[in-house]
C-alpha positions as CSV (number, residue, x, y, z in Angstrom):
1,X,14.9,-7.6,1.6
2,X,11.8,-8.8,2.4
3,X,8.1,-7.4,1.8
4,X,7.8,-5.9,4.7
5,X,11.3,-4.3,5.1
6,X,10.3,-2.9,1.4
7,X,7.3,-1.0,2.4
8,X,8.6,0.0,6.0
9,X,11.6,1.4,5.0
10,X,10.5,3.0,1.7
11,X,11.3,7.1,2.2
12,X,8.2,8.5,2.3
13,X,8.0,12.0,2.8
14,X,5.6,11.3,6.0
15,X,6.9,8.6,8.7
16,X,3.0,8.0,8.6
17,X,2.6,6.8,5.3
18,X,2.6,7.1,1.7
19,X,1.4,9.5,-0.6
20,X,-0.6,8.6,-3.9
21,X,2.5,9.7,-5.9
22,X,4.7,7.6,-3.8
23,X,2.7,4.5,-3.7
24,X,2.6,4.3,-7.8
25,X,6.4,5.2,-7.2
26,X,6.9,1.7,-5.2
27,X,4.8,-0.5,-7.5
28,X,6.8,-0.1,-10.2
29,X,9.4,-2.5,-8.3
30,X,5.8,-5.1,-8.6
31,X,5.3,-5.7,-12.4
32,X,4.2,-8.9,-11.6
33,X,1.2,-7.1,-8.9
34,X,-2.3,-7.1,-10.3
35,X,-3.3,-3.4,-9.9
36,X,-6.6,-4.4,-9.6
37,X,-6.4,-6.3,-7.0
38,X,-4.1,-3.9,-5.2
39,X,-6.7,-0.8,-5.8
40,X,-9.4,-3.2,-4.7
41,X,-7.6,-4.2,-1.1
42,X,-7.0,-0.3,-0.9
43,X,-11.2,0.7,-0.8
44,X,-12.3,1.4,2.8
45,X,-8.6,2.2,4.1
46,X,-8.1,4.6,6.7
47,X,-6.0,7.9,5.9
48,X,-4.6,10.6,7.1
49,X,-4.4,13.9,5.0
50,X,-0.9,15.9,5.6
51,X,-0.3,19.0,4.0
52,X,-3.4,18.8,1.4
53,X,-2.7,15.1,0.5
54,X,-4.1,11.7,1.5
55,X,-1.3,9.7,3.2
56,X,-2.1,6.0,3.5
57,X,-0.7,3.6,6.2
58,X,2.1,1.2,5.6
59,X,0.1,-1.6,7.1
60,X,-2.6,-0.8,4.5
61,X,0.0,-0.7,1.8
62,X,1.6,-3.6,2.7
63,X,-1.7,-6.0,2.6
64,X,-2.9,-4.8,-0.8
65,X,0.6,-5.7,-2.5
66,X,0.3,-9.0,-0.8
67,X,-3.2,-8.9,-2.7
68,X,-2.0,-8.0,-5.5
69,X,0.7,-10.2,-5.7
70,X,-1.5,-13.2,-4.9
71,X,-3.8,-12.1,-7.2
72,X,-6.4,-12.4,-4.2
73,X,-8.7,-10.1,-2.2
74,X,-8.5,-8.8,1.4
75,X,-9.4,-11.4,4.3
76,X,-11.3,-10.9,6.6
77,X,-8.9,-10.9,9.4
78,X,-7.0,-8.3,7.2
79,X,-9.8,-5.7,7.4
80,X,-8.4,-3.1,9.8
């Protein structure tokens, strides 16, 4: 399975996107990520808060663990 098939078809309790406990839950599968990186990529996102809870978009998910993986920061062009 591919990157993208991970973090789109990862249950989430919210078709939106993931919750903080959830996102921690699916980086475990990354021990090679640089959680740095991956926080860094996430400052500025745009959320959502269901139910009392911050729920961040897939797309948003999937570019920081790109970042993380390539131990890089966000691109321009990324910036939603």
């Amino acid at each position: 399975m591919n990157l993208y098939d991970t973090v789109y078809n990862y249950p989430t309790k919210n078709p939106e996107g993931f919750t903080g406990d959830e996102i921690n839950k699916l980086l475990h599968d990354f021990p090679e990520l640089d959680r740095k990186m991956f926080d860094d990529a996430m400052i500025g996102n745009t959320c959502m808060v269901i139910d009392g809870k911050a729920v961040m978009y897939h797309c948003d998910i999937l570019t920081a663990i790109k970042c993380g993986l390539e131990h890089r920061d966000r691109t321009f062009q990324e910036w939603d």
